[in-house]
C-alpha positions as CSV (number, residue, x, y, z in Angstrom):
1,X,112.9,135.8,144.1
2,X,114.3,139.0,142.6
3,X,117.3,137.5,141.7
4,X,115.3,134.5,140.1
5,X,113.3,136.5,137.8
6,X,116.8,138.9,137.0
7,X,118.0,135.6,135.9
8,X,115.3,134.7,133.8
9,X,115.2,137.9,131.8
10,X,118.6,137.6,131.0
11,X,118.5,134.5,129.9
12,X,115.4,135.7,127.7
13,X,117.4,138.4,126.3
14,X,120.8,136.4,125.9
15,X,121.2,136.1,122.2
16,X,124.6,134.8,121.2
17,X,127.8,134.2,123.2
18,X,131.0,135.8,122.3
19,X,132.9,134.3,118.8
20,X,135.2,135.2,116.6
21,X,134.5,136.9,113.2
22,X,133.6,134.5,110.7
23,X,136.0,133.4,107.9
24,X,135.5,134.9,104.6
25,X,134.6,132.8,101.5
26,X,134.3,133.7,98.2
27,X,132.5,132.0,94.9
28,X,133.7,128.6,94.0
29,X,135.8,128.5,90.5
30,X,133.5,126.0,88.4
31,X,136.0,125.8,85.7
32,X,135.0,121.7,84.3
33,X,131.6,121.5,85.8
34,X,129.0,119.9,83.4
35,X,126.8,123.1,84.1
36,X,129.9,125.8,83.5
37,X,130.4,123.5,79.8
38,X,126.8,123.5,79.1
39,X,126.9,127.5,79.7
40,X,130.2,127.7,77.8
41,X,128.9,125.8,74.6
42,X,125.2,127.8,74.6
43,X,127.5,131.3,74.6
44,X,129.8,130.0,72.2
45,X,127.5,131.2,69.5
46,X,126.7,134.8,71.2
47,X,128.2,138.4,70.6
48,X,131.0,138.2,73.6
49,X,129.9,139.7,77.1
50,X,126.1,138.4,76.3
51,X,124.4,136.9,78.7
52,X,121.2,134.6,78.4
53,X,117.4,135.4,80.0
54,X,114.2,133.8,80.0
55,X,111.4,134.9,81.8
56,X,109.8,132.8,84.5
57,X,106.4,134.3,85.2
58,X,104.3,131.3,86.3
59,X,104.7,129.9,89.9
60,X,105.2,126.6,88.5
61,X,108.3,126.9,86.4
62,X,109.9,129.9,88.8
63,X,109.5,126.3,91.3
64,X,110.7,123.7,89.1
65,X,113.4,125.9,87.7
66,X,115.0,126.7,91.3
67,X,114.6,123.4,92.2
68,X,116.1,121.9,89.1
69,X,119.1,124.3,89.1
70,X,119.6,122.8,92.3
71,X,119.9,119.5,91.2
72,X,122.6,121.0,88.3
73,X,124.8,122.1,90.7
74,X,128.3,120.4,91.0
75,X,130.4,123.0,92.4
76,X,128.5,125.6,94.7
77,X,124.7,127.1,95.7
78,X,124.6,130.7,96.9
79,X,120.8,131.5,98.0
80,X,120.2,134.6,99.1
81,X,116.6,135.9,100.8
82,X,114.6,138.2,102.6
83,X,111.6,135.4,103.4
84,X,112.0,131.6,104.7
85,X,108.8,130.2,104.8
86,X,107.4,126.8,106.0
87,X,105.3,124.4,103.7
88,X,105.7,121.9,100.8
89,X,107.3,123.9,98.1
90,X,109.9,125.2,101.0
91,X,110.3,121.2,102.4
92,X,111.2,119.8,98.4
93,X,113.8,122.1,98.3
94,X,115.1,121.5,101.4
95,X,115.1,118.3,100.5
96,X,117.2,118.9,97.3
97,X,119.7,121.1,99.1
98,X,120.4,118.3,101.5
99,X,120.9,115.7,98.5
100,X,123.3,118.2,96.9
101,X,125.4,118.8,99.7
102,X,125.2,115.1,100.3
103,X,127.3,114.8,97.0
104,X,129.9,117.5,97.8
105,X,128.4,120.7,96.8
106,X,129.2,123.6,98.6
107,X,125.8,125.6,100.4
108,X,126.0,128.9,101.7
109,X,122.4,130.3,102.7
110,X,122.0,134.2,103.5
111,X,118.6,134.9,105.0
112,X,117.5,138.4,106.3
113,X,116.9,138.0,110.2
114,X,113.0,138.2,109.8
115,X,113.0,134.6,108.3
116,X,114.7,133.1,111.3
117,X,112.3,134.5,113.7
118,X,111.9,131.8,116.5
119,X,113.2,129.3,113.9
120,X,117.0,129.6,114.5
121,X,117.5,126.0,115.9
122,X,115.3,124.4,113.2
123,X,117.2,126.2,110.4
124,X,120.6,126.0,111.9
125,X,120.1,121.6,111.9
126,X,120.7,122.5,108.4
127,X,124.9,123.6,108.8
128,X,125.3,120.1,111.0
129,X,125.8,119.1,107.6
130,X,129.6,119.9,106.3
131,X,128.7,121.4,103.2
132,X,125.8,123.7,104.4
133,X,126.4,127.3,105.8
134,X,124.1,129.4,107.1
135,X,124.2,132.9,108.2
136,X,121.8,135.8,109.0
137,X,121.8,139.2,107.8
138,X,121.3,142.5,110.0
139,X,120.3,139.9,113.6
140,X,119.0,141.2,116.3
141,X,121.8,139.7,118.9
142,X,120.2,140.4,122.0
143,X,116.3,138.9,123.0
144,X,115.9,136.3,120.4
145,X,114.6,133.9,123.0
146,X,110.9,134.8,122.7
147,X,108.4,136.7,120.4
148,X,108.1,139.4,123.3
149,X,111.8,140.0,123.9
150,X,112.4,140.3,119.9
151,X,109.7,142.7,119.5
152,X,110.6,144.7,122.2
153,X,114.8,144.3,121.0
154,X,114.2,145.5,117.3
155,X,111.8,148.7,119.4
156,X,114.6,149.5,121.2
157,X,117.0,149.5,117.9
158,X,114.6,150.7,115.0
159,X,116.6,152.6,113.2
160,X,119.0,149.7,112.7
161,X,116.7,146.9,112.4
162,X,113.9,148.3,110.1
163,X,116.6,148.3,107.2
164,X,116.3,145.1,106.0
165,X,118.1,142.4,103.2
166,X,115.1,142.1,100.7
167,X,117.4,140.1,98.3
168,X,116.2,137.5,96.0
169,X,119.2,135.8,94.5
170,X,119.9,132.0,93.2
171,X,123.2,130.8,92.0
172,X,124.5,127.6,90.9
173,X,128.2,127.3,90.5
174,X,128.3,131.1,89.5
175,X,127.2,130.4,86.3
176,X,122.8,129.8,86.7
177,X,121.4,132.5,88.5
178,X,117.4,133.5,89.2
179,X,116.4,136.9,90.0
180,X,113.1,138.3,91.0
181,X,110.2,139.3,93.2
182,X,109.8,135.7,94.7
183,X,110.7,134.7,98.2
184,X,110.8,131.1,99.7
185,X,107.0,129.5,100.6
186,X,104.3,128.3,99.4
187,X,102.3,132.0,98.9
188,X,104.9,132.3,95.7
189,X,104.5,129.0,94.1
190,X,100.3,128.7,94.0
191,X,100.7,126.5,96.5
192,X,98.8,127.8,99.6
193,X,94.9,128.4,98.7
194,X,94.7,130.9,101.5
195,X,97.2,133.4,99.5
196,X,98.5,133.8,95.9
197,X,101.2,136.3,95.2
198,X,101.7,137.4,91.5
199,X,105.2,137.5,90.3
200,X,108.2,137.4,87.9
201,X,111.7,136.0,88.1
202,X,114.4,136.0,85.7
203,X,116.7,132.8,84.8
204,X,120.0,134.2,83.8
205,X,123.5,132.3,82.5
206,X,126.5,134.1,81.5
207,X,128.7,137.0,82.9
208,X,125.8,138.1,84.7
209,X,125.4,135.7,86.6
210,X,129.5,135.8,87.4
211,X,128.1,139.9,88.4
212,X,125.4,138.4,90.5
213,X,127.5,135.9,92.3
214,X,130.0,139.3,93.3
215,X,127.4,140.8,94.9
216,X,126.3,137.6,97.4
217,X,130.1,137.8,98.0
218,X,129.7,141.3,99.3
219,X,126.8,140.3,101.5
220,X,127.9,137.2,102.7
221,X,131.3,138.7,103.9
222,X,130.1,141.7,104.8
223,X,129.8,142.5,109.0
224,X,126.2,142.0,109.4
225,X,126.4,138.9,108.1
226,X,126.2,136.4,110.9
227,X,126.5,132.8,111.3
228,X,123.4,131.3,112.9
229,X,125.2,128.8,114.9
230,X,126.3,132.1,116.7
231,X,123.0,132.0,118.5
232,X,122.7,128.5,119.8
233,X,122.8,127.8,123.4
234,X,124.7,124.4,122.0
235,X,125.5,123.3,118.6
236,X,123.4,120.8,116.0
237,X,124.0,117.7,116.0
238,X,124.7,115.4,112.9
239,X,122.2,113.0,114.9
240,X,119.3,116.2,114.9
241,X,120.5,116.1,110.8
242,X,119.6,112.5,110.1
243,X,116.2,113.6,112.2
244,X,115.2,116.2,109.6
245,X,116.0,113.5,106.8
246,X,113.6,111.4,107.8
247,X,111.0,114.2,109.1
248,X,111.5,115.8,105.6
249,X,110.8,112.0,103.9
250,X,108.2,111.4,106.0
251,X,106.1,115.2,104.9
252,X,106.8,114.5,101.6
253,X,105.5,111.2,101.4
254,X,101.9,112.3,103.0
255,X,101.6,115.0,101.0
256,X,102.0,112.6,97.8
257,X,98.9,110.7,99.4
258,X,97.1,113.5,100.5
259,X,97.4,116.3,98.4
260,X,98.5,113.8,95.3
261,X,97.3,117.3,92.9
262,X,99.1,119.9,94.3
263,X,102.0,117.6,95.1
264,X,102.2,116.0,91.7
265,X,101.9,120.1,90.0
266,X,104.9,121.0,92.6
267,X,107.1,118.1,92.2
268,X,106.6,118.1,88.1
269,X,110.2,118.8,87.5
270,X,111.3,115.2,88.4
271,X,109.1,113.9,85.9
272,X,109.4,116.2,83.3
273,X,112.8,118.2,83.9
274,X,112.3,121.4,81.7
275,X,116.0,123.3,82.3
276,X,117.4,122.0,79.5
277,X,114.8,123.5,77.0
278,X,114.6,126.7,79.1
279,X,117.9,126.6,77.7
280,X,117.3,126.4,74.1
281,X,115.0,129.6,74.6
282,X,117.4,132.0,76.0
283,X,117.4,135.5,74.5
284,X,121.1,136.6,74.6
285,X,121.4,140.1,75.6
286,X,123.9,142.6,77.3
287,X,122.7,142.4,80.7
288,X,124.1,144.1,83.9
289,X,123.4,143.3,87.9
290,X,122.5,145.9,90.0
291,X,123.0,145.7,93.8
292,X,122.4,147.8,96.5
293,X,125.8,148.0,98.5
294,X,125.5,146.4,102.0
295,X,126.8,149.4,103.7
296,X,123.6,151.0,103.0
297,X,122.1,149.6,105.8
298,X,124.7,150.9,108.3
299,X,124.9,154.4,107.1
300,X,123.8,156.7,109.6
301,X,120.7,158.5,108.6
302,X,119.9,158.4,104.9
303,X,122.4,156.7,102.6
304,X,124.8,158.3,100.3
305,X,123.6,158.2,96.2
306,X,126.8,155.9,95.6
307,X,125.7,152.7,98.0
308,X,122.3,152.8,96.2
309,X,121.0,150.8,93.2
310,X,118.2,153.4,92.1
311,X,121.7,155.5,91.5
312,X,122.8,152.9,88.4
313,X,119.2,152.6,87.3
314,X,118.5,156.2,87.2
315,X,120.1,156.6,83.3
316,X,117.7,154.0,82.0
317,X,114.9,156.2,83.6
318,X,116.1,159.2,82.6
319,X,116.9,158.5,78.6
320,X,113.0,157.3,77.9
321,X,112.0,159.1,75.2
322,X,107.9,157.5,74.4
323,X,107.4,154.9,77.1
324,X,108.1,154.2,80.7
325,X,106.0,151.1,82.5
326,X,106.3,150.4,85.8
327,X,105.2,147.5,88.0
328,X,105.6,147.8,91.5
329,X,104.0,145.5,94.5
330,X,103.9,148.4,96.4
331,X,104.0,151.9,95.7
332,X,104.7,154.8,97.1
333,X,106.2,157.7,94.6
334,X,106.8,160.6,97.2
335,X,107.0,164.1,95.9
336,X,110.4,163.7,93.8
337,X,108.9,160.6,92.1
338,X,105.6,162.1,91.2
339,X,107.4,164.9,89.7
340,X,109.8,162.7,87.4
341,X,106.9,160.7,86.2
342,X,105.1,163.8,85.5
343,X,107.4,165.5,84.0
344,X,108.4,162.5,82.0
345,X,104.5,162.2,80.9
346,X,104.4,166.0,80.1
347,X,107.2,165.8,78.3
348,X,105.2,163.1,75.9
349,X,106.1,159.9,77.2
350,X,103.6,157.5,77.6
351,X,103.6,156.6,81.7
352,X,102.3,153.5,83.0
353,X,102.3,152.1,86.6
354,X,100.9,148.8,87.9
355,X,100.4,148.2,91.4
356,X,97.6,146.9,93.7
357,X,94.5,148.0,94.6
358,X,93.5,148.6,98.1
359,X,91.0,145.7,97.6
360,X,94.0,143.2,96.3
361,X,97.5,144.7,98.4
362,X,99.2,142.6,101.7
363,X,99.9,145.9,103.2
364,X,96.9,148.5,103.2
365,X,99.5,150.7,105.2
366,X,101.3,151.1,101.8
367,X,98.1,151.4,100.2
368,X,97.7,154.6,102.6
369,X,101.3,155.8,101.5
370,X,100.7,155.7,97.5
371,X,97.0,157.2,97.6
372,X,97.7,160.7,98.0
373,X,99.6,161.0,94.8
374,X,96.9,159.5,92.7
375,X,94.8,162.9,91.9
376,X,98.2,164.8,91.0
377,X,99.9,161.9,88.9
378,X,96.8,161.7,87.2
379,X,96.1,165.6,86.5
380,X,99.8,165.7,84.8
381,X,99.1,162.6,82.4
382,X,100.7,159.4,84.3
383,X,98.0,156.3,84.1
384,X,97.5,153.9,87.0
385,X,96.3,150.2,87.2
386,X,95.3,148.5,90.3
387,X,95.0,144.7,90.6
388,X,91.7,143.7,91.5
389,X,90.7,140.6,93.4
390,X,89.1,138.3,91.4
391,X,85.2,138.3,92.0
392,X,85.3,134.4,92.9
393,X,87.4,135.4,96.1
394,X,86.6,136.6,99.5
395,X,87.3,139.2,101.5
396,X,90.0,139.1,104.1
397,X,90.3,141.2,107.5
398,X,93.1,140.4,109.1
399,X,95.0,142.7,111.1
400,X,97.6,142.5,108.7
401,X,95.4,143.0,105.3
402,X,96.4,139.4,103.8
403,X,94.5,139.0,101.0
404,X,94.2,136.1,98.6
405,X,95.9,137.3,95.4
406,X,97.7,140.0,95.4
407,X,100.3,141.8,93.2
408,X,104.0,141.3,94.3
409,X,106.2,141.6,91.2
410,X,108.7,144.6,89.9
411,X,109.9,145.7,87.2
412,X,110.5,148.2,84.6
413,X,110.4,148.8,81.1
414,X,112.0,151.6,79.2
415,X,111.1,152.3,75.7
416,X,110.8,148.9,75.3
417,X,114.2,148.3,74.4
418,X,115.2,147.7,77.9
419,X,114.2,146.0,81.0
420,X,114.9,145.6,84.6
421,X,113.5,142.8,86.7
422,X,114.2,142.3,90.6
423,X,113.1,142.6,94.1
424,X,113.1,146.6,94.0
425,X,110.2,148.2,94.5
426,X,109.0,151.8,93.9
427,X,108.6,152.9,97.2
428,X,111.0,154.6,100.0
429,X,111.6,151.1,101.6
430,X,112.8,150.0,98.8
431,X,115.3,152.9,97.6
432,X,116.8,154.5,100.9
433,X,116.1,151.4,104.0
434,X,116.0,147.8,102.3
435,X,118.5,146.4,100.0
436,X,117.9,145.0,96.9
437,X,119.0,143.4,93.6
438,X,118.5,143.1,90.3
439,X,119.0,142.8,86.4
440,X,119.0,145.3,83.8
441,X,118.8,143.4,80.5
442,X,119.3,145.6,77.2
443,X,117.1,143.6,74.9
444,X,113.6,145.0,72.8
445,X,112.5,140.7,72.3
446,X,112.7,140.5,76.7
447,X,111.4,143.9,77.3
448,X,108.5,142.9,74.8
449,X,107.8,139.9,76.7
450,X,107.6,141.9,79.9
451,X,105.2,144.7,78.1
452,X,103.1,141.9,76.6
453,X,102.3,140.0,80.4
454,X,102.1,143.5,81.7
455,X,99.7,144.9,79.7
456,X,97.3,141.1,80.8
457,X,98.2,142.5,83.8
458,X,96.1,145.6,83.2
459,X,93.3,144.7,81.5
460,X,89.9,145.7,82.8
461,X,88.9,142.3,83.5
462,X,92.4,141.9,86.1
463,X,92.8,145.7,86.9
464,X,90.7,148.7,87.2
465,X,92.0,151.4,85.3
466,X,91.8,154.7,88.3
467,X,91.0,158.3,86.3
468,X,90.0,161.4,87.2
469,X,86.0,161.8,86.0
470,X,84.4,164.9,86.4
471,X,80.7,164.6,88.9
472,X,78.7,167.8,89.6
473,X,81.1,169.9,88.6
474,X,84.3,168.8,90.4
475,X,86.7,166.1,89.3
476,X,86.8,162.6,91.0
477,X,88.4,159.4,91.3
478,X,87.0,156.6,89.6
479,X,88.4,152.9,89.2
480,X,87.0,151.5,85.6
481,X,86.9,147.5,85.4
482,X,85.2,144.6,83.1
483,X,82.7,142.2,84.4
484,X,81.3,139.5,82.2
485,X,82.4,141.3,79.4
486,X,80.9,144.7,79.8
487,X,82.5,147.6,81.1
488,X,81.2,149.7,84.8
489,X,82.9,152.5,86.7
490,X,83.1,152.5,90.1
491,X,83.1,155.8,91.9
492,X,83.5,154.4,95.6
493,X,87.0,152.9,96.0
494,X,86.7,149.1,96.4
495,X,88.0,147.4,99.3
496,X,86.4,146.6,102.8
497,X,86.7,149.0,106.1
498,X,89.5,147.9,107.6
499,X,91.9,148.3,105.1
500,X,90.3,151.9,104.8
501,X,91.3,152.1,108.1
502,X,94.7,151.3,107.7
503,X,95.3,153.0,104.5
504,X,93.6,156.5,106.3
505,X,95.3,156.1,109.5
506,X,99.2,155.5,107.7
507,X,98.0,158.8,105.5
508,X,97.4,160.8,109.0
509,X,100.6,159.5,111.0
510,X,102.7,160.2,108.1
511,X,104.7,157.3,107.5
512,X,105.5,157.6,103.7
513,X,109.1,157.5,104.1
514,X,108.9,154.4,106.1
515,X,107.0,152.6,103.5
């Protein structure tokens, strides 16, 4: 009996068998694609080194516009992500992916571990096909068998696998690339009534793109990068393939007869294909990726300054003369941040920062991490916003803190005359334990764009406005907002117990640096 139940737990635990290093592969020359002469001809008019940008800050087009880039592709689709979800918006593109590899183009697909969780034979079906690779980044190789034995694996090797690939990256034949907060489900398309995230992505075309397409090189050929077939007990079969064809057919076709509004909003693009005049409103800009380097998540203890992204962005940060704006998901400033945003406000400039309320955020733990700074950032001149929840909603209390809308995107504006948009945020995750990527576009008509939908973002009606009000003598926290028109203060936080309770209880264990 002993040696029955030894067995079992290591089978539970087995996670891959031994194989050889993977074979590196770099981006595809597109050199003749109808995509690389369309690019060529819209640059031909451009300052040289330029690249072109256009916002994509509603769900609908940051959907259509991945899912028509895929169909562009002739040459090669890098997609690089931290989260995989399940549902319709996840299923079309699936279903695109598979039609493009169909006609010869090359698929590689980087997901962080997290998204494979309990899923690796469902997503490794995908690379039966020929022209589909898959790998995962920073796995867990032993107890991927069950929910229990992966929990306890990543316990037993936490300070290697809470560093995570947080990545949001695009590319069609290295010349089309989208950037941004949003992950893979339906939660970042509008299409899941449970959960709304608000968020921004970038379309880029140019030599930034050729920068972005470098750095999924780096992380697609770099150690931790892992092909899933590694951790199959037996390979997929083409026969599984043609399964998932007709399973994919199948969900789509009910959700056209059952959900024939949402369905018909998603799948928009084939009606109505809008790449092409996406195209014709480019602003061309100098533009520049930044990257975390993948090495950052093996360093041993905190990473050095030259693997980290924050290190290339720090001279936009630092050269603001009037105006700084931040919008961060979640965020957390620590001690050095709340004294460069100070100082930055003292010294005159006008300091911004959106980020969630405690009412509104996915994580009240982070909520518990960023709360403490308020009183000081406020004292020394920096404003806060906080995303409300829209009073037609209702509360939420799961464990987790999922609520219905909430605040995911990032970026930053400098001055106005610059912008950087990405999945960074302002937090210690972010800078020192996750990796991330993004674009820093030097342009005052984009960073307009993202100061005009930022400051929708906080108006009292979307965000209450936190100061520092003074009541019987002492100063306090108020959140200001706008109901129906008129103005109200609010002088309890809003936001239900539980996420008090989670927010307090991070605050007392002390795990800013975590967040």
């Amino acid at each position: 009996m002993r040696a029955y139940l030894l067995l079992l737990i290591v089978l539970a635990l087995a996670g891959c068998a031994s194989h050889p290093p993977p074979l590196p592969s770099h981006a595809l020359p597109a050199a003749g694609s109808p995509l690389t002469r369309q690019v060529e001809r819209l640059a031909a008019g451009q300052p040289a080194g330029h690249s072109g940008f256009r916002l994509l800050p509603h769900s609908n087009d940051a959907f259509g516009a991945r899912a028509e880039m895929i169909r562009a592709a002739h040459t090669s689709l890098d997609i690089q992500y931290y989260i995989l979800h399940d549902g319709l918006s996840t299923r079309a593109l699936v279903a695109e992916l598979i039609d493009a590899a169909d006609r010869g183009v090359r698929v590689r697909l980087l997901l962080d571990d997290t998204a494979s969780d309990g899923g690796d034979y469902r997503i490794a079906t995908l690379a039966a096909h020929p022209n589909i690779q898959i790998r995962v980044f920073n796995p867990l190789h032993l107890g991927r068998s069950t929910g229990v034995t992966r929990a306890v694996g990543r316990l037993l090797h936490l300070s290697q696998q809470h560093r995570r690939m947080h990545n949001k990256l695009m590319l069609a034949d290295s010349q089309l690339a989208i950037v941004g907060g949003r992950n893979l489900g339906d939660e970042y398309f509008d299409a899941d009534q449970r959960l709304n995230f608000t968020d921004i992505d970038l379309l880029a075309v140019g030599p930034v793109a050729g920068q972005l397409a470098q750095s999924f090189d780096q992380y697609w050929n770099h150690s931790l990068s892992v092909p899933i077939q590694h951790f199959l007990w037996r390979p997929s079969r083409p026969s599984r393939l043609e399964r998932v064809r007709q399973q994919l057919e199948h969900y789509l076709a009910k959700a056209r007869r059952e959900d024939g509004p949402l369905y018909r909003r998603l799948m928009s693009y084939q009606r109505q294909p809008r790449l092409q005049q996406w195209f014709r409103e480019l602003i061309w800009a100098p533009g520049e990726a930044l990257w975390d380097a993948p090495d950052k998540v093996t360093a041993d203890g905190r990473p050095a300054r030259e693997l980290l992204l924050t290190t290339r962005l720090a001279p936009a940060l630092r050269s603001v003369k009037r105006e700084l704006t931040l919008v961060s998901a979640y965020f957390v400033p620590t001690d050095n941040g709340v004294d460069f945003l100070a100082g930055r406000a003292e010294a005159g400039v006008d300091v911004r920062v959106l980020t969630n309320s405690l009412e509104a955020t996915d994580v009240p733990a982070v909520h518990g991490g960023y709360a403490p700074y308020r009183r000081e950032l406020l004292e020394r001149g920096v404003r806060l916003y906080e995303l409300r929840r829209q009073p037609d909603e209702r509360p939420s209390y799961s464990f987790f803190g999922e609520s219905e809308s909430s605040l995911h995107s990032k970026a930053a504006i400098f001055d106005r005359k610059q912008v950087f948009i990405g999945s960074l945020n302002f937090d210690p995750r972010s800078v020192l334990w996750n990796t991330e990527v993004g674009v820093l576009v030097q342009s005052p008509a984009l960073a307009d764009e993202v100061q005009r939908l930022t400051a929708q973002g906080m108006a009292p009606a979307v965000s209450y406005e936190v100061r520092l009000v003074r009541l019987d003598g002492r100063k306090v926290l108020a959140w200001v907002a706008e109901d129906n028109g008129r103005r109200h203060m609010l002088l309890r936080e809003p936001g239900g117990l539980w996420r008090r309770i989670n927010a307090w209880l991070t605050d007392i264990i002390g795990l800013e640096h975590m967040l």
